[in-house]
N, C-alpha and C positions, 0 to 999 in steps of 0.2 A: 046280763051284766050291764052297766052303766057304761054308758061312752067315757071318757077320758075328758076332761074337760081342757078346753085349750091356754096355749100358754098364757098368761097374764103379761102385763106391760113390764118390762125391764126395772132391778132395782134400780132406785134413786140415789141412794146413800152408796158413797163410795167407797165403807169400808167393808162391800160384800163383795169386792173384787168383782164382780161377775164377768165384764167384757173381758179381763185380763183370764177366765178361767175360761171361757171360749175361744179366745186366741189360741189357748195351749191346746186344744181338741184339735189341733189342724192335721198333726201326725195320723188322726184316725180315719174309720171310713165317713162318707158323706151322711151316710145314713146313721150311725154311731153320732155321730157330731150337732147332729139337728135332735135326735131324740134324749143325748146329755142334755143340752141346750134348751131343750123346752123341761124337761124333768124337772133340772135347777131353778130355772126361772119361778116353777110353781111352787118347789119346796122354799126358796125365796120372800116368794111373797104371802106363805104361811109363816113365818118366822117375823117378818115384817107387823100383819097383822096381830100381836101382844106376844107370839109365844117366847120371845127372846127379847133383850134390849138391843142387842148387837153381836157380832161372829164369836166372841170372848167369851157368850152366856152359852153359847150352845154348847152341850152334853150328850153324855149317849142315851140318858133319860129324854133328852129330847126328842130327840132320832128316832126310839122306842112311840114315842106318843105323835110325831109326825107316820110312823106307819102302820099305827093304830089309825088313822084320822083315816088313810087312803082305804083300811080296809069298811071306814065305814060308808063309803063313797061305794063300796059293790064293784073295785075293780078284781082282776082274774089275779090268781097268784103269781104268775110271771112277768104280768105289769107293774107289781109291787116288786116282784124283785129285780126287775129292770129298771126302775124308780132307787131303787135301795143302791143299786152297782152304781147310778148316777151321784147318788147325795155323798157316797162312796168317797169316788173319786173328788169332787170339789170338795170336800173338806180333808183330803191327803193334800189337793194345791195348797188350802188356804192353811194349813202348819208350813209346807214348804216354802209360802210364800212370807212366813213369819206373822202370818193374821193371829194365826189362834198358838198357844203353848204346846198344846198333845194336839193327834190325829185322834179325834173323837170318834170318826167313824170305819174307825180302825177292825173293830169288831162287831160292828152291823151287819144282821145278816136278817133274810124273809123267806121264807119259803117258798120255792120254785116252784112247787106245782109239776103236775104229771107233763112230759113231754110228747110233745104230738110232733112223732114223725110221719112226712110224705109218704106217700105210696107208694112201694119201688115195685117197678114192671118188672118179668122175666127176664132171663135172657132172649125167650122167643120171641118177648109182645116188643122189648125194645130193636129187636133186628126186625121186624115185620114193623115197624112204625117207622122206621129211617128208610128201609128197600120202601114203602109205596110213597114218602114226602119223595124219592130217588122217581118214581114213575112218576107221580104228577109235576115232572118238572118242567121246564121249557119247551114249548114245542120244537119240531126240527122246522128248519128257518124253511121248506118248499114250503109248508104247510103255513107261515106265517100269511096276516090278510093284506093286502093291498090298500095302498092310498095312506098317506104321510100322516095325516092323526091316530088312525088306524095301526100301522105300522109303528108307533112310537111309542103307544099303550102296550103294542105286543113286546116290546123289547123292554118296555120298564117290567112288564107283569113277566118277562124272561128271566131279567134279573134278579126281581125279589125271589121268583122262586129255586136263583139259583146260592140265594144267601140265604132262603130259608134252609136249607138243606145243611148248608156248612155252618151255621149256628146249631142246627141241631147237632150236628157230628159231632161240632167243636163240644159243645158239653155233656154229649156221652163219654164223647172220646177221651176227655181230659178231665171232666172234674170238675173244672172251675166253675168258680158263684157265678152268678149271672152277672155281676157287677167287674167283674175280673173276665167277662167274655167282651161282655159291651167296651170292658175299654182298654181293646188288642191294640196293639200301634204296627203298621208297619214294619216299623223299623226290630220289634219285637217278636217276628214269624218269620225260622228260618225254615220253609220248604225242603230243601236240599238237606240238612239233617234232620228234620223232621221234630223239631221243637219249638216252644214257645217261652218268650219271658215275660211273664207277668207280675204286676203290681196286688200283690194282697191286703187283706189288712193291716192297718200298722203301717202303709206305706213300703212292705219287706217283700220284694224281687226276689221268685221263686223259679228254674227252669222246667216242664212239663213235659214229657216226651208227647208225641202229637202221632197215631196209627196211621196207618196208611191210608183207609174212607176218607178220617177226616181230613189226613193233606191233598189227597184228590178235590174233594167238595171245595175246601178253599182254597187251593190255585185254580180251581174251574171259575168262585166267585170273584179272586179278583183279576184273572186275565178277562173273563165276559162277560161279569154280571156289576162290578163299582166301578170301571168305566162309564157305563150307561145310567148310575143314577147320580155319579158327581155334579154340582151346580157349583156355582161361585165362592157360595158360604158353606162348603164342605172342608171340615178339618181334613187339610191333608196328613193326617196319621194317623188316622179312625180309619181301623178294617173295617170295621159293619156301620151301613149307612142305611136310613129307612128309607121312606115312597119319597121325601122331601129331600134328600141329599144329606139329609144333618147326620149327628152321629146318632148309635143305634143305643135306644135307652131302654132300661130293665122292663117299660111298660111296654115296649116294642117288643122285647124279647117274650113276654109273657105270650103276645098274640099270636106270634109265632107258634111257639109250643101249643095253642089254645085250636090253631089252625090246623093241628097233626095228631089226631086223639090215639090212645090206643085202639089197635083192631075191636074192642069191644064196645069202643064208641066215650070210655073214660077219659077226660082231661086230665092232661099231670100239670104239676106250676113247674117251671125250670130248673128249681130245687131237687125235685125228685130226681134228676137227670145224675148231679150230683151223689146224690144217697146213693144211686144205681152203680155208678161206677164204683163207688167203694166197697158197696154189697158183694156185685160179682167179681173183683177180683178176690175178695176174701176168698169168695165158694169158690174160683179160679187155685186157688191155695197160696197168695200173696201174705206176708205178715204183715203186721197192725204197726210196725214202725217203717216199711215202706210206704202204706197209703197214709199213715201220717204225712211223709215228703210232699207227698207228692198234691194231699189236700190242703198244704200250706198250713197246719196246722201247731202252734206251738207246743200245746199241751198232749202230752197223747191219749190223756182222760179223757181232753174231747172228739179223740179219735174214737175209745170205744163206748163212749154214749152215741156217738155218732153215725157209729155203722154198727149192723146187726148182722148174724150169721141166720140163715133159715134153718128152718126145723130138718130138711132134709138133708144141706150140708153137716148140722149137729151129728143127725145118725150115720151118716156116708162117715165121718171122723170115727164116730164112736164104734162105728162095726168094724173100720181096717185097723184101727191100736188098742183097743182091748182086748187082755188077753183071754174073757171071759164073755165077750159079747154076742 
């Protein structure tokens, strides 16, 4: 497949709204908001290039032959129709914004393409991957080494490894995207009942219940372990901090998880960690409009493309309720 080619320069002409249709993305996530942003830009400046005079000429014949044009380029079909949900939305702004008459892109739609979900571990491979990051963690402080450079690597390399552990819990334990772990606040983790409030997408404040490992793992990291990696330029309301004090970013999160394979030596991305939680509490026998709640998810269609049931919870169901099984 062909790389994606990167964004072009900003339109010129101001009556393609574009800065004013990047302002409105602020409600979304960062990542949503740069990949709108560069989508528009390129469909932009293909409509620039002859195919249109101005936002007035655009059609859904347009629309149709701009996503012809990307499929001749050898992109995957989810980048077309992540491209599509893009050209989508800025032309729902530019009717709303009184640019164009009708939402032409009203009924635009591309083909998704097969979805590739992560690999979700057991329940054995994910308990056996959290008990040994739980063994390699800190050493006990007799065993620490001597002499003050020395000493101060051992307490930083104490630390991380006592945040790597409560990163990992926090997103078995609860679900959350990585984007929504990286950015816990303080003020947002209550220990003593044992929850969490977090910012999803959309900007929508959702509360999480939080088990027991994982409130252990992080009251351990922040009573002994973001004491010792605080510096001056650390957000004070960032729970997770990396080797530099800063706040703890998805590419930090990733290394983490990259740092803790399964027993069988596989890497999972962070993602997986997710998928895991929704998976086993399914086969736990949770229903699909609680883990909806609780995966922050609006739609609950994209609860069930989202989680899958295994082949052995299927038969474990189909052998205790049917009556012919």
């Amino acid at each position: 497949m062909a790389a994606e080619t990167g964004a072009p320069s900003r339109a010129r002409d101001p009556r393609w709204r574009f800065d004013a249709f990047v302002a409105s993305l602020q409600a979304r996530s960062p990542h949503t908001e740069a990949a709108y942003e560069r989508d528009v830009a390129q469909f932009v400046a293909w409509l620039e290039r002859g195919a249109v005079g101005g936002p007035a000429d655009v059609d859904h014949a347009t629309c149709r032959r701009y996503l012809a044009y990307l499929t001749t380029r050898r992109l995957a079909p989810r980048s077309i129709a992540r491209k599509a949900a893009a050209v989508r939305a800025y032309l729902r702004f530019l009717h709303r914004a009184g640019v164009t008459p009708v939402d032409v892109g009203r009924s635009l739609r591309a083909p998704k393409g097969a979805a590739r979900l992560p690999r979700v571990p057991r329940r054995a491979e994910a308990e056996a991957l959290l008990e040994r990051a739980v063994r390699s963690g800190p050493e006990p402080a007799d065993r620490a080494r001597t002499g003050t450079d020395a000493a101060s690597r051992d307490a930083r390399r104490a630390a991380s490894a006592l945040r790597d552990v409560a990163v990992l819990e926090v997103l078995y334990g609860t679900g959350l995207r990585v984007s929504e772990c990286c950015g816990l606040t303080l003020e947002g983790c209550d220990l003593r009942r044992r929850h969490l409030t977090v910012v999803g997408k959309g900007s929508k404040t959702r509360r999480v219940p939080l088990g027991e490992p994982a409130a252990a793992a992080l009251e351990a990291w922040l009573r002994d372990g973001r004491p010792r990696l605080v510096t001056g330029e650390s957000p004070r309301e960032a729970v997770f901090l990396n080797a530099r004090g800063r706040a703890l970013g998805p590419r930090d999160a990733r290394r983490i998880v990259e740092r803790n394979p399964l027993p069988d030596g596989r890497v999972l991305h962070p993602h997986a960690f997710r998928h895991a939680f929704a998976t086993h509490l399914l086969e736990g026998g949770a229903d699909l409009r609680t883990v909806q709640e609780l995966l922050g998810h609006a739609d609950l269609a994209t609860t069930q493309v989202y989680t899958h049931l295994t082949r052995d919870r299927l038969r474990a169901v189909y052998d205790a309720t049917h009556p012919r099984a």
